[in-house]
TITI-658890 format. One line per 10 residues: number of its first residue (from 1); their letters; for each residue x, y, z of N, C-alpha, C. Coordinates in steps of 0.2 Angstrom, whole numbers, plus 5000, padded with zeros to 4 digits. Layout:
% TITI-658890
NUM) a) X Y Z X Y Z X Y Z  ...
//
This chain:
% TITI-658890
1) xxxxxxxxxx) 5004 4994 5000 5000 5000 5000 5004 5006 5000  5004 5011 4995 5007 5017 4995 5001 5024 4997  5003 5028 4999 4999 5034 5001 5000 5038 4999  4998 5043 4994 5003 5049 4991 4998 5056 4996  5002 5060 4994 5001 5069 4998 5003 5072 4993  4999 5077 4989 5000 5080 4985 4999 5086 4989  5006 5094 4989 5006 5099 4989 5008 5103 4984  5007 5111 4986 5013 5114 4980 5006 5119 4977  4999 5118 4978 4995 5119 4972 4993 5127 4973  4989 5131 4970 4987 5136 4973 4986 5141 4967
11) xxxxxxxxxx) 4985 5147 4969 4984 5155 4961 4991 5157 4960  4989 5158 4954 4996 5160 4949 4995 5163 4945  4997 5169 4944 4995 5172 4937 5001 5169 4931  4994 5170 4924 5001 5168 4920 5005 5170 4917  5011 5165 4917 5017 5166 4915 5022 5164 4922  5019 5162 4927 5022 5161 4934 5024 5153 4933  5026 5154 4941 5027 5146 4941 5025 5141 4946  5023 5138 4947 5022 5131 4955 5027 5126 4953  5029 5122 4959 5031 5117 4961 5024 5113 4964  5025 5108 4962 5021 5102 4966 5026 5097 4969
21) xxxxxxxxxx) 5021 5095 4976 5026 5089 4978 5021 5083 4979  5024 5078 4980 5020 5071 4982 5023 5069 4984  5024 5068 4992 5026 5062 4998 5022 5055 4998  5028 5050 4998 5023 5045 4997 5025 5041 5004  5022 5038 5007 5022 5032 5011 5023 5026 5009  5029 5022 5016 5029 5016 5014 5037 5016 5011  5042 5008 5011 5048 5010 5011 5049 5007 5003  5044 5007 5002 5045 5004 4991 5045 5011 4986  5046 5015 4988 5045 5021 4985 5048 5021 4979  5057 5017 4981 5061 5017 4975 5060 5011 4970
31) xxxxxxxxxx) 5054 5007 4970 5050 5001 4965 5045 5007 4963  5044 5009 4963 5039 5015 4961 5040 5019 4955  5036 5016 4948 5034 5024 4943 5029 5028 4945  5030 5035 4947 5026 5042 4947 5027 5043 4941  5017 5048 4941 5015 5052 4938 5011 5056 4938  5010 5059 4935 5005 5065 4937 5002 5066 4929  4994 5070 4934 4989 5070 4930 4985 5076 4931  4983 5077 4927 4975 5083 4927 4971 5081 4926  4966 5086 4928 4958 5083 4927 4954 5091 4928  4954 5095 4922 4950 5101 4920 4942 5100 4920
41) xxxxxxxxxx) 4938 5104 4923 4933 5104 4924 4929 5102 4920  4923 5099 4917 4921 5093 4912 4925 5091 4908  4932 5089 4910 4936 5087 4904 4937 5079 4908  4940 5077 4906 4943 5070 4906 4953 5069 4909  4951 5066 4914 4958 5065 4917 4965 5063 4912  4969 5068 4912 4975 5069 4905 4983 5067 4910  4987 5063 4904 4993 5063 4906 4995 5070 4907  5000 5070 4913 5004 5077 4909 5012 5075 4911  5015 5071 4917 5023 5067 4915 5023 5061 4920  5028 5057 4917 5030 5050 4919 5035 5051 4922
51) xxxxxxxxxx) 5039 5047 4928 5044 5047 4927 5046 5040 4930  5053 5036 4929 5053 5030 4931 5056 5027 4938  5057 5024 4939 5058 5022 4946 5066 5025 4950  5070 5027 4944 5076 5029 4946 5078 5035 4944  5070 5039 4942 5073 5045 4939 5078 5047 4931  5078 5040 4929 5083 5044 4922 5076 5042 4916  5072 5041 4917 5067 5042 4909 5061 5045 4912  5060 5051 4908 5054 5053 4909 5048 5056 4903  5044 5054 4905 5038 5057 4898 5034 5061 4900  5032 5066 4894 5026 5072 4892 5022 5071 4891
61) xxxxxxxxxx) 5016 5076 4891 5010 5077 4888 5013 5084 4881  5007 5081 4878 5011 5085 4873 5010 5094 4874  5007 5093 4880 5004 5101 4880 5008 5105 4883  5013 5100 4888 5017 5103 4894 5026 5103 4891  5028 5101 4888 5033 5097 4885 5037 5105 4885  5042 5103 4886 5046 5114 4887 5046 5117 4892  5039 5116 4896 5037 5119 4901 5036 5117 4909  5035 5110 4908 5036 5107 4914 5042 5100 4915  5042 5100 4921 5049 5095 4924 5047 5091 4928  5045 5083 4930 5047 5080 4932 5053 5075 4936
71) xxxxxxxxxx) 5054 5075 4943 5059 5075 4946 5057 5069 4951  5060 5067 4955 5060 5063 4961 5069 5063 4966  5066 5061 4972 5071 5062 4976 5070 5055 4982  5073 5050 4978 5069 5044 4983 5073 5042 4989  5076 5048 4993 5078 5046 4999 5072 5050 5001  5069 5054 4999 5064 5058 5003 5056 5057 5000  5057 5049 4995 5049 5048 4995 5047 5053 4994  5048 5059 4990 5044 5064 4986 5045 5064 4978  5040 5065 4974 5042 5066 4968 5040 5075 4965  5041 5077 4963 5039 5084 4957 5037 5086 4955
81) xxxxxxxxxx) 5034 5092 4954 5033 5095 4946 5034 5102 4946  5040 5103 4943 5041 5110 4942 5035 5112 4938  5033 5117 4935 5026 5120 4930 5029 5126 4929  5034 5128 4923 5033 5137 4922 5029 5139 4918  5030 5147 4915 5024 5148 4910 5019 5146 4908  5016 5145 4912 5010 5143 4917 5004 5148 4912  5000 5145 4908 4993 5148 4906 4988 5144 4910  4982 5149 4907 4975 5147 4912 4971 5142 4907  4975 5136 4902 4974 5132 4901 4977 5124 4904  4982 5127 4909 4983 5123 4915 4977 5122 4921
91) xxxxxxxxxx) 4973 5127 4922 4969 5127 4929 4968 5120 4929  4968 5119 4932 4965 5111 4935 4966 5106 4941  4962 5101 4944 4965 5098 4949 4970 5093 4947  4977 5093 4950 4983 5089 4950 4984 5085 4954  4982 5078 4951 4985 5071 4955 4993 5068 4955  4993 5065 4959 4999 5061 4958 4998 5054 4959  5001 5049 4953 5001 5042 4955 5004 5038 4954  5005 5033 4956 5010 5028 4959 5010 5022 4958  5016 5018 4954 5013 5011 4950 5020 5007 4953  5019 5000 4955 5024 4997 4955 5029 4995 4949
101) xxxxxxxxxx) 5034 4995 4948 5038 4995 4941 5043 4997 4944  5050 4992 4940 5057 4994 4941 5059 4994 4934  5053 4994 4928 5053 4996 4920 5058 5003 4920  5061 5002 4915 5065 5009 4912 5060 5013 4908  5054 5011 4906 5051 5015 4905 5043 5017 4908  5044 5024 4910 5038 5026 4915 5029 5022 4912  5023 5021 4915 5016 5021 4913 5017 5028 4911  5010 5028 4904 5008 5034 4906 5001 5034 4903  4998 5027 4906 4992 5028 4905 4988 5026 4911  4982 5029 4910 4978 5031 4917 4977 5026 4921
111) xxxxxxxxxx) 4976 5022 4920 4974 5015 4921 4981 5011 4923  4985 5013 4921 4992 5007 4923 4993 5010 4928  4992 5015 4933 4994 5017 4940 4990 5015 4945  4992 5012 4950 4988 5010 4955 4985 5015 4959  4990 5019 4964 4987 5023 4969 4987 5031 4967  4983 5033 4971 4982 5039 4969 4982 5045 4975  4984 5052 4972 4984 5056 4979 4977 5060 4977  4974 5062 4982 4970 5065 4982 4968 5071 4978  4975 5074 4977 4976 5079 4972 4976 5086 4974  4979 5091 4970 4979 5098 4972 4977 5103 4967
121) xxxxxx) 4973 5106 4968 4970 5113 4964 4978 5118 4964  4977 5120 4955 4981 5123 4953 4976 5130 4947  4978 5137 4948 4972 5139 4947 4976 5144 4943  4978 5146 4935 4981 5149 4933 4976 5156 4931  4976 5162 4933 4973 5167 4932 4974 5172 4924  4972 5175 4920 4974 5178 4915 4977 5184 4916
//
C-alpha cells in the first residue's frame, strides 16, 4: 500500500510558476513509477509526465513538453513537478500516482497506476 500527499497547488497568474510535491508512504517508493495528472473541469483525466523508478526516463504530455519538469528524490519519498509559464489552460486539479515498476520506461496511461493522491487545485489566472 502506498499513500501519496500532494502539495505545492494554489493561484498564479500567468506566466508564473508552482512546484508540486508528492510524499509517498511506505519504504517501496524506489520500486515506484510516478505520475502526474490533470483533470479540468468537464474534461477527462489527462497525462501530463511520467517518470521512472530511478529517475533517468521521463515522459510528456504534449501540452506541457518545454514547460514542465518532472523530478523525484527517493531518499525523501517525494516526487515533482516544476510547472513554468503557466497559462490558464493549465487550471485544473493535479493528482499524483503511483505504480509498481522497476521498468526503464515510466506508465503513462491512466489505468496502469495504481494509487492515487487526492490531488491539488492549481488555478492559473489571465
Amino acid at each position: 500500500q502506498v499513500l501519496l500527499v500532494e502539495s505545492g497547488g494554489g493561484l498564479v497568474q500567468a506566466g508564473g510558476s508552482l512546484r508540486l510535491s508528492c510524499a509517498a508512504s511506505g519504504r517501496t517508493f524506489n520500486s515506484h513509477a510516478m505520475g502526474w495528472f490533470r483533470q479540468a473541469p468537464g474534461k477527462e483525466r489527462e497525462f501530463v509526465a511520467g517518470i521512472n523508478w530511478n529517475g533517468r526516463t521521463t515522459y510528456y504530455g504534449d501540452s506541457v513538453k518545454g514547460r514542465f519538469a518532472i523530478s523525484r528524490d527517493n531518499a525523501k519519498n517525494t516526487a515533482y513537478l516544476q510547472m513554468n509559464s503557466l497559462t490558464p489552460e493549465d487550471t485544473a486539479v493535479y493528482y499524483c500516482a503511483a505504480r509498481y515498476s522497476v521498468s526503464n520506461y515510466p506508465p503513462r496511461g491512466l489505468k496502469e497506476y495504481n494509487y492515487w493522491g487526492q490531488g491539488t487545485q492549481v488555478t492559473v489566472s489571465s
